[in-house]
mmCIF entry with sequence, helices, sheets and N, C-alpha, C, O atoms, coordinates in Angstrom:
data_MODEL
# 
_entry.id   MODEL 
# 
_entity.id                         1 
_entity.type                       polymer 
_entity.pdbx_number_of_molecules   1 
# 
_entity_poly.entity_id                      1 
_entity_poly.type                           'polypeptide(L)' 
_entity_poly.nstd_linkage                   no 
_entity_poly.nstd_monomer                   no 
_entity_poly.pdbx_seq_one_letter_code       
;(UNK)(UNK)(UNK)(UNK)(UNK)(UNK)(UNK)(UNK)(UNK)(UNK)(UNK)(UNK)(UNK)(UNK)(UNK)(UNK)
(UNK)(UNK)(UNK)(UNK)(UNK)(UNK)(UNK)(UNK)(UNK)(UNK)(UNK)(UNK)(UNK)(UNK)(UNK)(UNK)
(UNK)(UNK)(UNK)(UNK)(UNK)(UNK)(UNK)(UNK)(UNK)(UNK)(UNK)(UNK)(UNK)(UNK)(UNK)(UNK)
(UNK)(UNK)(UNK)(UNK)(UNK)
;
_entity_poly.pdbx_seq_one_letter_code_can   XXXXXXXXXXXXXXXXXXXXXXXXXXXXXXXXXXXXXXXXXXXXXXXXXXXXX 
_entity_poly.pdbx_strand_id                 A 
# 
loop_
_entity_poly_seq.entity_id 
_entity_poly_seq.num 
_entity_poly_seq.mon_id 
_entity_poly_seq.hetero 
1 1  UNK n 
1 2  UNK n 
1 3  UNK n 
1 4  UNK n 
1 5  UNK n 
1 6  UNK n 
1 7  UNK n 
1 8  UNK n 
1 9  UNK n 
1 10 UNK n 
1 11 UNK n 
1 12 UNK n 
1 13 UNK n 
1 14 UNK n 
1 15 UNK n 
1 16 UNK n 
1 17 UNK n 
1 18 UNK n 
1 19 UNK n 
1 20 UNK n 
1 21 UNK n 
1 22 UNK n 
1 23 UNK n 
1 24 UNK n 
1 25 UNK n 
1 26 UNK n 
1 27 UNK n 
1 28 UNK n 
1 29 UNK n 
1 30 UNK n 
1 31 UNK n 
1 32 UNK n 
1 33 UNK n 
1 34 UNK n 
1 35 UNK n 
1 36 UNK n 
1 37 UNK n 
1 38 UNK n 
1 39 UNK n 
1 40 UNK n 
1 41 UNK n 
1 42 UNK n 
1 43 UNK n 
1 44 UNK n 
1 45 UNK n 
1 46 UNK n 
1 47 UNK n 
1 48 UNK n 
1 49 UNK n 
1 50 UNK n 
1 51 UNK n 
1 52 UNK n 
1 53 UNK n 
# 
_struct_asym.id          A 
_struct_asym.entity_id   1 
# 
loop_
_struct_conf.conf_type_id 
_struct_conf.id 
_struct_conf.pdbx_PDB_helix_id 
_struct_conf.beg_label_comp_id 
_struct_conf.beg_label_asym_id 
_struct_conf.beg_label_seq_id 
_struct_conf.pdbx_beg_PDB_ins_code 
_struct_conf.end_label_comp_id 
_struct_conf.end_label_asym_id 
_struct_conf.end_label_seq_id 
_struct_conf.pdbx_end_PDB_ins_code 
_struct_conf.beg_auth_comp_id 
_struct_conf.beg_auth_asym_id 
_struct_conf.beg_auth_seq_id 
_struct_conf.end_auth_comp_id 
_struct_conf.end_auth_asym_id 
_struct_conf.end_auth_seq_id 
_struct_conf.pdbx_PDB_helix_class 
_struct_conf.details 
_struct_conf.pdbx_PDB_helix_length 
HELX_P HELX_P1 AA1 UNK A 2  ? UNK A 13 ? UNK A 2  UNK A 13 1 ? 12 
HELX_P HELX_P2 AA2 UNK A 19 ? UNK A 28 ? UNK A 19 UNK A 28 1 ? 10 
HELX_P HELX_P3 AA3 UNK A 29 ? UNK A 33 ? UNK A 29 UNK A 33 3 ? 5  
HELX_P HELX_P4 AA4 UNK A 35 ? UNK A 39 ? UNK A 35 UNK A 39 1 ? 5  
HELX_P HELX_P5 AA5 UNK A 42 ? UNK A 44 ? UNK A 42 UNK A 44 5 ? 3  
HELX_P HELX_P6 AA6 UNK A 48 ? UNK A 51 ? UNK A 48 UNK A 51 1 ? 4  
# 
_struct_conf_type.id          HELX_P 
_struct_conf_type.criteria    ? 
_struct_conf_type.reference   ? 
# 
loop_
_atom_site.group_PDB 
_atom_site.id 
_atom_site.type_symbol 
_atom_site.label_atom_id 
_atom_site.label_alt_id 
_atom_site.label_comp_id 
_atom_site.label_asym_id 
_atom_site.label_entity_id 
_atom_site.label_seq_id 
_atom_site.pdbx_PDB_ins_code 
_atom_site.Cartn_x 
_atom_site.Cartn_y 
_atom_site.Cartn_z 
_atom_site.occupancy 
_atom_site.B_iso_or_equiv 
_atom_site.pdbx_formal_charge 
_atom_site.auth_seq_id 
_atom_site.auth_comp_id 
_atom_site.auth_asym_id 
_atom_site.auth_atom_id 
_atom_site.pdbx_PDB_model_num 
ATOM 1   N N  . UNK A 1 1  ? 59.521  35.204 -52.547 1.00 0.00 ? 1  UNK A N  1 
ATOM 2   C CA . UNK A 1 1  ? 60.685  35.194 -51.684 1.00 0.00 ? 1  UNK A CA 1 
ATOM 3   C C  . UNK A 1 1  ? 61.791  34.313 -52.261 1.00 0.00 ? 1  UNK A C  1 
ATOM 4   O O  . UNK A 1 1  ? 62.984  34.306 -51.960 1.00 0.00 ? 1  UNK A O  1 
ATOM 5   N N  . UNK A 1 2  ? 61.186  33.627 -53.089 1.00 0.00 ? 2  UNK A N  1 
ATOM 6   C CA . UNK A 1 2  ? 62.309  32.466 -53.371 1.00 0.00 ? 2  UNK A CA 1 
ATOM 7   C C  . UNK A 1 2  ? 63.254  33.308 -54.443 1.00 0.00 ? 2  UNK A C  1 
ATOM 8   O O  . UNK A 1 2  ? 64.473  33.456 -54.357 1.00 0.00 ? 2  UNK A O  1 
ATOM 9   N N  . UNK A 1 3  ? 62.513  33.740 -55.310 1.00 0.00 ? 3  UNK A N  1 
ATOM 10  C CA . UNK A 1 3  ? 63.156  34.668 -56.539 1.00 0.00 ? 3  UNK A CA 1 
ATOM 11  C C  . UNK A 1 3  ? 64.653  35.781 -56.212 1.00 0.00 ? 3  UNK A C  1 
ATOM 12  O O  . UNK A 1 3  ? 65.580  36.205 -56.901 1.00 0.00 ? 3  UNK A O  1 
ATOM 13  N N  . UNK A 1 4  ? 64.189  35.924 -54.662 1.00 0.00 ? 4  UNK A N  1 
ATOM 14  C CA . UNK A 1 4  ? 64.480  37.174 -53.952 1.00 0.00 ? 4  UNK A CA 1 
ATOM 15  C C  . UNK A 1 4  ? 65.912  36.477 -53.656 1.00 0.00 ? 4  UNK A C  1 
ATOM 16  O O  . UNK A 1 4  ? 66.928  37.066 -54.023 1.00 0.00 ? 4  UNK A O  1 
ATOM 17  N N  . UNK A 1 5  ? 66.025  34.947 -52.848 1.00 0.00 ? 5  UNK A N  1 
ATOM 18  C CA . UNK A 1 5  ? 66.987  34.303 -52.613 1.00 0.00 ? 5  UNK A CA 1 
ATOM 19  C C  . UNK A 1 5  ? 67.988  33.734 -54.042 1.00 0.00 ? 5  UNK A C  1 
ATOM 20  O O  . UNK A 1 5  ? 69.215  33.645 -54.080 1.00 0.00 ? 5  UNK A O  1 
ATOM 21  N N  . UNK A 1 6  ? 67.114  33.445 -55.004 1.00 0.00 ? 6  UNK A N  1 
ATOM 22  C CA . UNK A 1 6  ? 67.977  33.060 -56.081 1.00 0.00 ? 6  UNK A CA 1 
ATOM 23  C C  . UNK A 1 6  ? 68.826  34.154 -56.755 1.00 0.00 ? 6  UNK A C  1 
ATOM 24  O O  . UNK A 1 6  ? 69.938  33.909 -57.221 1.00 0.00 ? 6  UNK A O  1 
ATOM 25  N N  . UNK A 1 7  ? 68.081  35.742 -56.796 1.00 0.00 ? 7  UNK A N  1 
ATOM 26  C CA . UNK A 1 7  ? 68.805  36.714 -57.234 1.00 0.00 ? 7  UNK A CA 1 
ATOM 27  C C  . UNK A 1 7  ? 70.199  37.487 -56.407 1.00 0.00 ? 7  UNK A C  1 
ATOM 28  O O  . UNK A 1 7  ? 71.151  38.064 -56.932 1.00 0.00 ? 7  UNK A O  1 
ATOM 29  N N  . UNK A 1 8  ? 69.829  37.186 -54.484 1.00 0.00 ? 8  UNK A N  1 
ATOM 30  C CA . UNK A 1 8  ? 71.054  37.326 -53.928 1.00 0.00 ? 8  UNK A CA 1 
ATOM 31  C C  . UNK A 1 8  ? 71.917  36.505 -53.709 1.00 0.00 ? 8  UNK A C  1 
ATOM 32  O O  . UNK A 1 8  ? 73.014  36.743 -53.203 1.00 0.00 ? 8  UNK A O  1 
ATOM 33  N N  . UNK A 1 9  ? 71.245  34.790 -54.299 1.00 0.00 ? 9  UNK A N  1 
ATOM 34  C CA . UNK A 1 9  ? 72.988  34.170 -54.393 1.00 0.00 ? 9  UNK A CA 1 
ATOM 35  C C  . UNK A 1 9  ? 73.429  34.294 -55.966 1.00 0.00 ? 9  UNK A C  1 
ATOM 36  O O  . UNK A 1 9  ? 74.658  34.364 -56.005 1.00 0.00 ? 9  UNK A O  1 
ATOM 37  N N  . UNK A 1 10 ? 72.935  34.338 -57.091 1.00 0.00 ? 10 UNK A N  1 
ATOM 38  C CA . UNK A 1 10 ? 73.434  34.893 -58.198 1.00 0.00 ? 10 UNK A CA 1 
ATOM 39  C C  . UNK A 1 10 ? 74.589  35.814 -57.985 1.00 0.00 ? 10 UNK A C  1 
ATOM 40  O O  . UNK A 1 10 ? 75.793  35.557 -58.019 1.00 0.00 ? 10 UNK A O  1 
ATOM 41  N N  . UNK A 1 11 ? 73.702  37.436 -57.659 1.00 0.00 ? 11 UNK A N  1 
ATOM 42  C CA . UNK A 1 11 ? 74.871  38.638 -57.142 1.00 0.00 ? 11 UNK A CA 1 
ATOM 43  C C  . UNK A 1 11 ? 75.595  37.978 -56.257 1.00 0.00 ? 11 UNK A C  1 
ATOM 44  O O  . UNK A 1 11 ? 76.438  37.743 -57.123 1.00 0.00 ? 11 UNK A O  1 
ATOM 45  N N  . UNK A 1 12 ? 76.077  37.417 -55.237 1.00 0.00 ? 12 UNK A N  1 
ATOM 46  C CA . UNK A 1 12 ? 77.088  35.912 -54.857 1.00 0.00 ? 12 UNK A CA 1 
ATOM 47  C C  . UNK A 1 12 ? 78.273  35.781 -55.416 1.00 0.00 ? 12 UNK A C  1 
ATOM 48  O O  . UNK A 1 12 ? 79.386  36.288 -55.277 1.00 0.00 ? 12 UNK A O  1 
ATOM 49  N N  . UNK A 1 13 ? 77.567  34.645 -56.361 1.00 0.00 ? 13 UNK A N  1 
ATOM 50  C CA . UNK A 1 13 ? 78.484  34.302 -56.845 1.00 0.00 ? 13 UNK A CA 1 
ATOM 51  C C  . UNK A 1 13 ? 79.180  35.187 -57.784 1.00 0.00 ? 13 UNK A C  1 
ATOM 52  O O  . UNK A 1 13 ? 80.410  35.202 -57.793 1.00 0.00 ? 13 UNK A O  1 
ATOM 53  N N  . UNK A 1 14 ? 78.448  35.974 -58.627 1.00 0.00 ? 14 UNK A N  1 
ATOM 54  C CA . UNK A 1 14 ? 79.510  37.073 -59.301 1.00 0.00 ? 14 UNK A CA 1 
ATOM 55  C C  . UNK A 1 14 ? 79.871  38.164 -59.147 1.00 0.00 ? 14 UNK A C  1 
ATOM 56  O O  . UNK A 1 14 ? 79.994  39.142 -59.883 1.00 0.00 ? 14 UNK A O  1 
ATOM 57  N N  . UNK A 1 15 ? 80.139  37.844 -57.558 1.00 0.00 ? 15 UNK A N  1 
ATOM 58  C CA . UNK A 1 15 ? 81.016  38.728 -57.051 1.00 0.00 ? 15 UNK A CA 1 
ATOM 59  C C  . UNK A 1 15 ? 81.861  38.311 -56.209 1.00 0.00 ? 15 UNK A C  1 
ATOM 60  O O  . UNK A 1 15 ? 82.298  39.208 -55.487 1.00 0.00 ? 15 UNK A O  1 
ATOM 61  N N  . UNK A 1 16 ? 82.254  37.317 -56.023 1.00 0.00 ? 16 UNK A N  1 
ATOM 62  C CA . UNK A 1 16 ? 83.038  36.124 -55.317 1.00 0.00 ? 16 UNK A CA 1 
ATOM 63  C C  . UNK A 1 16 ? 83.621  35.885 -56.075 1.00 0.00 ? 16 UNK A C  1 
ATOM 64  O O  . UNK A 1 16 ? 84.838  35.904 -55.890 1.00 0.00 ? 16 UNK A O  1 
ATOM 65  N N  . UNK A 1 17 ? 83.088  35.527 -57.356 1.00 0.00 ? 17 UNK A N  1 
ATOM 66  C CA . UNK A 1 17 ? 84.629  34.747 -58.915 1.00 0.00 ? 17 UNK A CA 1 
ATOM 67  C C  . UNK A 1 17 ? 85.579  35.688 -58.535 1.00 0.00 ? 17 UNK A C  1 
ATOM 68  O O  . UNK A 1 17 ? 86.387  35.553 -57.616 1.00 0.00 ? 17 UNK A O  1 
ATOM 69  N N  . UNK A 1 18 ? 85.440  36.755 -59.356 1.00 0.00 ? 18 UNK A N  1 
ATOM 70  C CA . UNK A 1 18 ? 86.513  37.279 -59.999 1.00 0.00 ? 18 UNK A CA 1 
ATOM 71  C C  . UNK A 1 18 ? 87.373  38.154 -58.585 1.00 0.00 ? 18 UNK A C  1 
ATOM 72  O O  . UNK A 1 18 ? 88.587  38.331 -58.683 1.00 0.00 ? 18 UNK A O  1 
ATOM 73  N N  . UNK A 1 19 ? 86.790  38.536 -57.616 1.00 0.00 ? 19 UNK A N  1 
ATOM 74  C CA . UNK A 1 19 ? 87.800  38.693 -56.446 1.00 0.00 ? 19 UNK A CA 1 
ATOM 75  C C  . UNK A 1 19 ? 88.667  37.187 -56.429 1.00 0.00 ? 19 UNK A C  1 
ATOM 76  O O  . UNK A 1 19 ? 89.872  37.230 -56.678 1.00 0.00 ? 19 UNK A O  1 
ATOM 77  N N  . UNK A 1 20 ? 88.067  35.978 -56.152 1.00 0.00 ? 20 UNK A N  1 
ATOM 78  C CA . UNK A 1 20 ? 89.416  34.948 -55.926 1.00 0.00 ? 20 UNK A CA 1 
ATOM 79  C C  . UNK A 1 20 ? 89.998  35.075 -56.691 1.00 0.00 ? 20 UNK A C  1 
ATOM 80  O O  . UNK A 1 20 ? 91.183  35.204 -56.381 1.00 0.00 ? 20 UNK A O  1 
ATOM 81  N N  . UNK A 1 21 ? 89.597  35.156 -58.569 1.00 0.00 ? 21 UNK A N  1 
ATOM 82  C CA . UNK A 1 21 ? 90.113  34.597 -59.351 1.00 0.00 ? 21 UNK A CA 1 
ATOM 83  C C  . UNK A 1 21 ? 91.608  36.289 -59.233 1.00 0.00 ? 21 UNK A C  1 
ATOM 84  O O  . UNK A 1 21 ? 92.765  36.191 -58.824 1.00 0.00 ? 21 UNK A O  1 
ATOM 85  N N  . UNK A 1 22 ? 90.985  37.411 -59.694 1.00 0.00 ? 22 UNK A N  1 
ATOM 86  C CA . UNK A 1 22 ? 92.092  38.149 -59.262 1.00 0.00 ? 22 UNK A CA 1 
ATOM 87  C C  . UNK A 1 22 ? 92.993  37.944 -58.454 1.00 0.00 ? 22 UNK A C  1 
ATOM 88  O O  . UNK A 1 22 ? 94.151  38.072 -58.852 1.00 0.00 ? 22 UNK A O  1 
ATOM 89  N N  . UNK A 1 23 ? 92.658  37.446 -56.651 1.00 0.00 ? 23 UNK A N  1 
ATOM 90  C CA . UNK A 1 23 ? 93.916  37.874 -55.670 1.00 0.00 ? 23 UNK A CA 1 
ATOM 91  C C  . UNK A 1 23 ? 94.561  36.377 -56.274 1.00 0.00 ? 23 UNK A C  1 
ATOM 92  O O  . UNK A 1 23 ? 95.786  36.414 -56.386 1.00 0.00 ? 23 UNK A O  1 
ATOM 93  N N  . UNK A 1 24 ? 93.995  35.232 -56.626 1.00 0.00 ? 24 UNK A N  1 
ATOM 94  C CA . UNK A 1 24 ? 95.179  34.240 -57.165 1.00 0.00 ? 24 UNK A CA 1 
ATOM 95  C C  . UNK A 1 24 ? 96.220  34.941 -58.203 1.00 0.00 ? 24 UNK A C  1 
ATOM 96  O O  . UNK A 1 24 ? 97.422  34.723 -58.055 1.00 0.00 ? 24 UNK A O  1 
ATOM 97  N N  . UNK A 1 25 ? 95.854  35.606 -59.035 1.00 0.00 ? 25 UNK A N  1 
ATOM 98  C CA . UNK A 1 25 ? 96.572  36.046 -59.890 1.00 0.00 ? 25 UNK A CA 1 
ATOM 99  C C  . UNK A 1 25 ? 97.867  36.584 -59.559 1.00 0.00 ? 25 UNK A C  1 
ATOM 100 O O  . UNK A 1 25 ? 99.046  36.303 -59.772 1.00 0.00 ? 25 UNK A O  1 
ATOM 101 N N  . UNK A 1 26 ? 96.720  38.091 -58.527 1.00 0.00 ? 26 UNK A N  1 
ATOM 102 C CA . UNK A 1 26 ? 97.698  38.578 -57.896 1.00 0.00 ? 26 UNK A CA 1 
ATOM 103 C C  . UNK A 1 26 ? 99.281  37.859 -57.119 1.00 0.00 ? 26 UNK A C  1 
ATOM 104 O O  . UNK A 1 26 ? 100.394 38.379 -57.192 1.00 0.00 ? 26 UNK A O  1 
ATOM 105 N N  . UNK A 1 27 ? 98.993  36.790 -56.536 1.00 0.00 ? 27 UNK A N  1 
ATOM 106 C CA . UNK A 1 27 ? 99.555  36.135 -55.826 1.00 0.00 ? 27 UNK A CA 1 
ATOM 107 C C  . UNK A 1 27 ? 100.630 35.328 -56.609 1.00 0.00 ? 27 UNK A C  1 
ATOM 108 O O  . UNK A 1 27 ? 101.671 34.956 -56.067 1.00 0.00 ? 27 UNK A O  1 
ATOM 109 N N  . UNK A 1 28 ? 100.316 35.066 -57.964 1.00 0.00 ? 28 UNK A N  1 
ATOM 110 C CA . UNK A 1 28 ? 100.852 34.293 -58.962 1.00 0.00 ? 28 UNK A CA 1 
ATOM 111 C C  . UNK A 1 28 ? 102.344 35.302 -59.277 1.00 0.00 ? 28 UNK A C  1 
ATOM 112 O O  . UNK A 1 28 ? 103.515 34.924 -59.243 1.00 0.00 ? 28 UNK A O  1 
ATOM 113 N N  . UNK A 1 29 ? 101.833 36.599 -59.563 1.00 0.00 ? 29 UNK A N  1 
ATOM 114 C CA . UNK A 1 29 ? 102.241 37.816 -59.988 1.00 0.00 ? 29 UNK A CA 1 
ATOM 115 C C  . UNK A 1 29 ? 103.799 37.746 -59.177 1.00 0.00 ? 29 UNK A C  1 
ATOM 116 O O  . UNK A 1 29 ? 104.967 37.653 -59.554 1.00 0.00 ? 29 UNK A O  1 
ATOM 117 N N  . UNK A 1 30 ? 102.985 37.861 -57.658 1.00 0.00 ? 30 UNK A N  1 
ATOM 118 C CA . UNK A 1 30 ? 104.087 38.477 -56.886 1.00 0.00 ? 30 UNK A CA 1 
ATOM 119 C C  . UNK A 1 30 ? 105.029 37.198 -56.438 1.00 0.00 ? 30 UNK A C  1 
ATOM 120 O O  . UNK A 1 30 ? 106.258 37.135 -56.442 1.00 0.00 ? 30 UNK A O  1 
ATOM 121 N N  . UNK A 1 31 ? 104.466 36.614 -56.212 1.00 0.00 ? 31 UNK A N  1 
ATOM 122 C CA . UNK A 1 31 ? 105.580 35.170 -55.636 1.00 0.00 ? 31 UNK A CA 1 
ATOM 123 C C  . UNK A 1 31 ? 106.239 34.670 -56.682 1.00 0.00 ? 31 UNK A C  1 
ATOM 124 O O  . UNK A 1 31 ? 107.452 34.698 -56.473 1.00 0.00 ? 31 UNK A O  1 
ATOM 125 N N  . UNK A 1 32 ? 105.874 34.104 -57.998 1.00 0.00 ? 32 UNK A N  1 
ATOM 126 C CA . UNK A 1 32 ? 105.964 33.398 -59.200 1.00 0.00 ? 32 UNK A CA 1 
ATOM 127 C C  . UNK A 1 32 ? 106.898 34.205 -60.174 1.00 0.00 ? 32 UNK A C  1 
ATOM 128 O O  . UNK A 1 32 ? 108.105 33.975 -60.249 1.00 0.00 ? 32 UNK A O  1 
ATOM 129 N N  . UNK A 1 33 ? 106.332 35.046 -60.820 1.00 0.00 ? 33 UNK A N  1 
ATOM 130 C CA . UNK A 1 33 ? 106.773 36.169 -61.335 1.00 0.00 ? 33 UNK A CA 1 
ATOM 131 C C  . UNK A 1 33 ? 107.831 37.036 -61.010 1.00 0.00 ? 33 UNK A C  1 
ATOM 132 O O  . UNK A 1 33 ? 108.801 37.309 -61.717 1.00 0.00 ? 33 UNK A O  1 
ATOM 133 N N  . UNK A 1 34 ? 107.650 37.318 -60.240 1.00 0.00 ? 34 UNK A N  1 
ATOM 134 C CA . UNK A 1 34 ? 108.670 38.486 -59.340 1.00 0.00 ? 34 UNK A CA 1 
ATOM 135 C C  . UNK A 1 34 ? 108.466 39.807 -60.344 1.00 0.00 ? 34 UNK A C  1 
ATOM 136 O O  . UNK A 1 34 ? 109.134 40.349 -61.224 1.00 0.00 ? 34 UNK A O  1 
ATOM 137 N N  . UNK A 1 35 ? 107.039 40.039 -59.655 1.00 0.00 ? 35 UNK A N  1 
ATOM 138 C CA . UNK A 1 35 ? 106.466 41.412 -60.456 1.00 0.00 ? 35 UNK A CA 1 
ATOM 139 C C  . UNK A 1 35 ? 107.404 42.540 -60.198 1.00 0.00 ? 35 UNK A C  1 
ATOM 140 O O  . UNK A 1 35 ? 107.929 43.144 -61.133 1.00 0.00 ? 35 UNK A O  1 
ATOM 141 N N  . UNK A 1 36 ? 107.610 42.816 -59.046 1.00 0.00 ? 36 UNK A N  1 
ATOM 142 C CA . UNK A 1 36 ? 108.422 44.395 -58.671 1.00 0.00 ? 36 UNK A CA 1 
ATOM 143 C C  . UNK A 1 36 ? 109.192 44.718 -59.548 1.00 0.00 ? 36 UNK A C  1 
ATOM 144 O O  . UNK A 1 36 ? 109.208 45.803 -60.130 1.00 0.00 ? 36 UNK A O  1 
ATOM 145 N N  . UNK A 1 37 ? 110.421 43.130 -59.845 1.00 0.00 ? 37 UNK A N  1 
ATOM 146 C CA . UNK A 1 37 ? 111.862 43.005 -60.850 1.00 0.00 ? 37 UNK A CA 1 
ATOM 147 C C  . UNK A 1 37 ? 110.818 43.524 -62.329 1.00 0.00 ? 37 UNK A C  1 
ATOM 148 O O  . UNK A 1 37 ? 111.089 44.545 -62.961 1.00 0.00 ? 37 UNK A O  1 
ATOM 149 N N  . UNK A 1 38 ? 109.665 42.634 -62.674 1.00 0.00 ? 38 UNK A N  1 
ATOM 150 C CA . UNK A 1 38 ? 109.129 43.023 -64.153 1.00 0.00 ? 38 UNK A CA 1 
ATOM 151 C C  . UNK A 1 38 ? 108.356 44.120 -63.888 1.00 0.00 ? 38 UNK A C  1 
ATOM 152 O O  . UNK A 1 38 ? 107.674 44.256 -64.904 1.00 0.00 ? 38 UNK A O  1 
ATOM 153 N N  . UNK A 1 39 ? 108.068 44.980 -63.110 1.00 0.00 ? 39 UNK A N  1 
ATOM 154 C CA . UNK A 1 39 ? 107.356 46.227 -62.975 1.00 0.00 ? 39 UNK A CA 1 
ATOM 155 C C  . UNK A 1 39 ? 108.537 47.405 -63.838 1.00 0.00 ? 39 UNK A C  1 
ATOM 156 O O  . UNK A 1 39 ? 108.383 48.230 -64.739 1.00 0.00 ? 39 UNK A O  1 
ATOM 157 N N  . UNK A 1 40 ? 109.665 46.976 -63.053 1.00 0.00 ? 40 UNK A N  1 
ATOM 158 C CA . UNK A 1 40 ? 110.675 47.888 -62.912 1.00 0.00 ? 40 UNK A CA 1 
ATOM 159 C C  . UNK A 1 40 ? 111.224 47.869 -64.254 1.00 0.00 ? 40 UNK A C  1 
ATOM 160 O O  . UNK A 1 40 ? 112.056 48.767 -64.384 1.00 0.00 ? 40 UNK A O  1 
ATOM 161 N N  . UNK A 1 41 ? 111.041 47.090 -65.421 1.00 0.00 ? 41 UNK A N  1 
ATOM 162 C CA . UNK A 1 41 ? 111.914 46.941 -66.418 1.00 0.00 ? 41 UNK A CA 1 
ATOM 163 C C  . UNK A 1 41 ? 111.273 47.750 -67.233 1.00 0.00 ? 41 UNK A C  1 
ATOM 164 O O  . UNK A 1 41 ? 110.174 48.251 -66.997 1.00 0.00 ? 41 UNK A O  1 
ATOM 165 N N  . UNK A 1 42 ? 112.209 47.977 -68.632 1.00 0.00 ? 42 UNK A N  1 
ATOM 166 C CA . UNK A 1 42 ? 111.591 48.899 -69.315 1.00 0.00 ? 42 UNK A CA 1 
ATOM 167 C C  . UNK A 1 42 ? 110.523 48.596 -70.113 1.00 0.00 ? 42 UNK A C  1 
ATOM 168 O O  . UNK A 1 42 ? 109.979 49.571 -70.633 1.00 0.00 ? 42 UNK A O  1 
ATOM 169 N N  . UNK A 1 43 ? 109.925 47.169 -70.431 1.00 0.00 ? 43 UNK A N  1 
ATOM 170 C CA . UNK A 1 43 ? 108.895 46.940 -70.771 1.00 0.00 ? 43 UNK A CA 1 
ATOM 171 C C  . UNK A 1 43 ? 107.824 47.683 -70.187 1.00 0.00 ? 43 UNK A C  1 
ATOM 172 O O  . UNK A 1 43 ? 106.887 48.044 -70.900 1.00 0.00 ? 43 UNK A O  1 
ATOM 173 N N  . UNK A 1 44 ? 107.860 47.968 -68.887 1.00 0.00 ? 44 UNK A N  1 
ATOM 174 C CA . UNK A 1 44 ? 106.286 48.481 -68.488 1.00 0.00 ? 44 UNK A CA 1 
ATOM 175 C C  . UNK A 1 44 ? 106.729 50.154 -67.897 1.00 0.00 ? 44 UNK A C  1 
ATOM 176 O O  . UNK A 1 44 ? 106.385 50.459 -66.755 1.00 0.00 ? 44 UNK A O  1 
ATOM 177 N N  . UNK A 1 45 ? 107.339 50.954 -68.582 1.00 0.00 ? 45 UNK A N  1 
ATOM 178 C CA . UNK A 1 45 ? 108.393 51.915 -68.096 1.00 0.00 ? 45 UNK A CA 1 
ATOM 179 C C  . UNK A 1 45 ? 106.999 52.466 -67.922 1.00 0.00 ? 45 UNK A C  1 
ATOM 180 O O  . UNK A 1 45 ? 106.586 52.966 -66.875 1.00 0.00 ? 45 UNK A O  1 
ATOM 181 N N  . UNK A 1 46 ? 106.162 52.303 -69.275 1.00 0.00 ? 46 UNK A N  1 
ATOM 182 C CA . UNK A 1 46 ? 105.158 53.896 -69.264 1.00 0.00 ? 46 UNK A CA 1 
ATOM 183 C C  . UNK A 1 46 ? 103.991 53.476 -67.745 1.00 0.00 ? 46 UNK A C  1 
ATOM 184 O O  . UNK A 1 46 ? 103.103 54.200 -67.296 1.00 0.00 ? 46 UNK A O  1 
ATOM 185 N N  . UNK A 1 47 ? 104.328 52.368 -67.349 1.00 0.00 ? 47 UNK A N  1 
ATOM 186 C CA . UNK A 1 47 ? 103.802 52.533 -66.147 1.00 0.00 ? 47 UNK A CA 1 
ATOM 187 C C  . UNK A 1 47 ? 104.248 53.183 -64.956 1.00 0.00 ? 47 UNK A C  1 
ATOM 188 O O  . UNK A 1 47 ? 103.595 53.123 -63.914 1.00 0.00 ? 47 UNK A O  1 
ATOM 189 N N  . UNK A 1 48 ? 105.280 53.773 -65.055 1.00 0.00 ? 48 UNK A N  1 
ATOM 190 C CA . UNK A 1 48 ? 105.851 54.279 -63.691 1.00 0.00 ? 48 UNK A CA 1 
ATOM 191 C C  . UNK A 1 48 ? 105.108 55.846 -63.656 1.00 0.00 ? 48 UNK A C  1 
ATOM 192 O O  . UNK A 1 48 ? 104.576 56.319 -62.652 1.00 0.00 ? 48 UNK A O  1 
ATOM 193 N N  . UNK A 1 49 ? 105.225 56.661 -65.259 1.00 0.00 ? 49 UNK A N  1 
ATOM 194 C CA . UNK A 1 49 ? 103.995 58.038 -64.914 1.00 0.00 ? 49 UNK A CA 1 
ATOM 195 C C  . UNK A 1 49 ? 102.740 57.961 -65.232 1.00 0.00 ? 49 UNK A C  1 
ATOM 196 O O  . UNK A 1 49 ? 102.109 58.835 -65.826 1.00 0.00 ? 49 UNK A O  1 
ATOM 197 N N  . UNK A 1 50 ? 102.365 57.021 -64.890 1.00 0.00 ? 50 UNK A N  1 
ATOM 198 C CA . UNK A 1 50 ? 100.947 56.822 -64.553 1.00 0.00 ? 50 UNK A CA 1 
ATOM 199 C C  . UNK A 1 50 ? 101.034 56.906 -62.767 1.00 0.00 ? 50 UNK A C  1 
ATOM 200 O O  . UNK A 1 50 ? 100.504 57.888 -62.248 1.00 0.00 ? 50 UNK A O  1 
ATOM 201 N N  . UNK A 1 51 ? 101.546 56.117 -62.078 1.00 0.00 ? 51 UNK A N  1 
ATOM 202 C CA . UNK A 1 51 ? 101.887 55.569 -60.600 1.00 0.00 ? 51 UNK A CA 1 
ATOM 203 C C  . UNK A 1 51 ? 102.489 57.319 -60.051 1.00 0.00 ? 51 UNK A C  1 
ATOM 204 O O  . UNK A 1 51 ? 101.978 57.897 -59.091 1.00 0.00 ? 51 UNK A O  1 
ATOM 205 N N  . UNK A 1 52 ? 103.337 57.762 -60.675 1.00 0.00 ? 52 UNK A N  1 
ATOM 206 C CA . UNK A 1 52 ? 103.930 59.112 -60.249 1.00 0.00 ? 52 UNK A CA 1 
ATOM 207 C C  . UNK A 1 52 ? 103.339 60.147 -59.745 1.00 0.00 ? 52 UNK A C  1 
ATOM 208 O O  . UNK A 1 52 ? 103.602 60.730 -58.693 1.00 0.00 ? 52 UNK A O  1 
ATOM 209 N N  . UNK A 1 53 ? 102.163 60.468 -60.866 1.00 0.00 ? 53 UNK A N  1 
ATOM 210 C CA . UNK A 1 53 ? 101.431 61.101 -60.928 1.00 0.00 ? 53 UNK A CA 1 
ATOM 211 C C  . UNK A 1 53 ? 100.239 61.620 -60.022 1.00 0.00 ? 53 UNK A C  1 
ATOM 212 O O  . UNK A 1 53 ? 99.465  62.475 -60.452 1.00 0.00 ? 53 UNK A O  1 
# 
């Protein structure tokens, strides 16, 4: 049983990192950054027909 508990807080924790560590990002992105303004530029153009599509 114990094995049983160490393997579901393992799966836990790595799956807890990288959701915070993403929505910080995210959050970095949109407040910090001002993603929409750098979405929109032509640096990331070939992203708009991907999104279109």
């Amino acid at each position: 049983m114990e094995n049983k508990k160490d393997a579901d807080l393992f799966i836990w924790k790595i799956t807890y990192s990288p959701v915070i560590a993403y929505f910080i990002a995210g959050m970095f992105a949109v407040l910090i950054m001002d993603y929409q303004k750098l979405f929109l530029s032509e640096a990331l153009s070939f992203m708009h027909l991907l999104i279109l599509k």
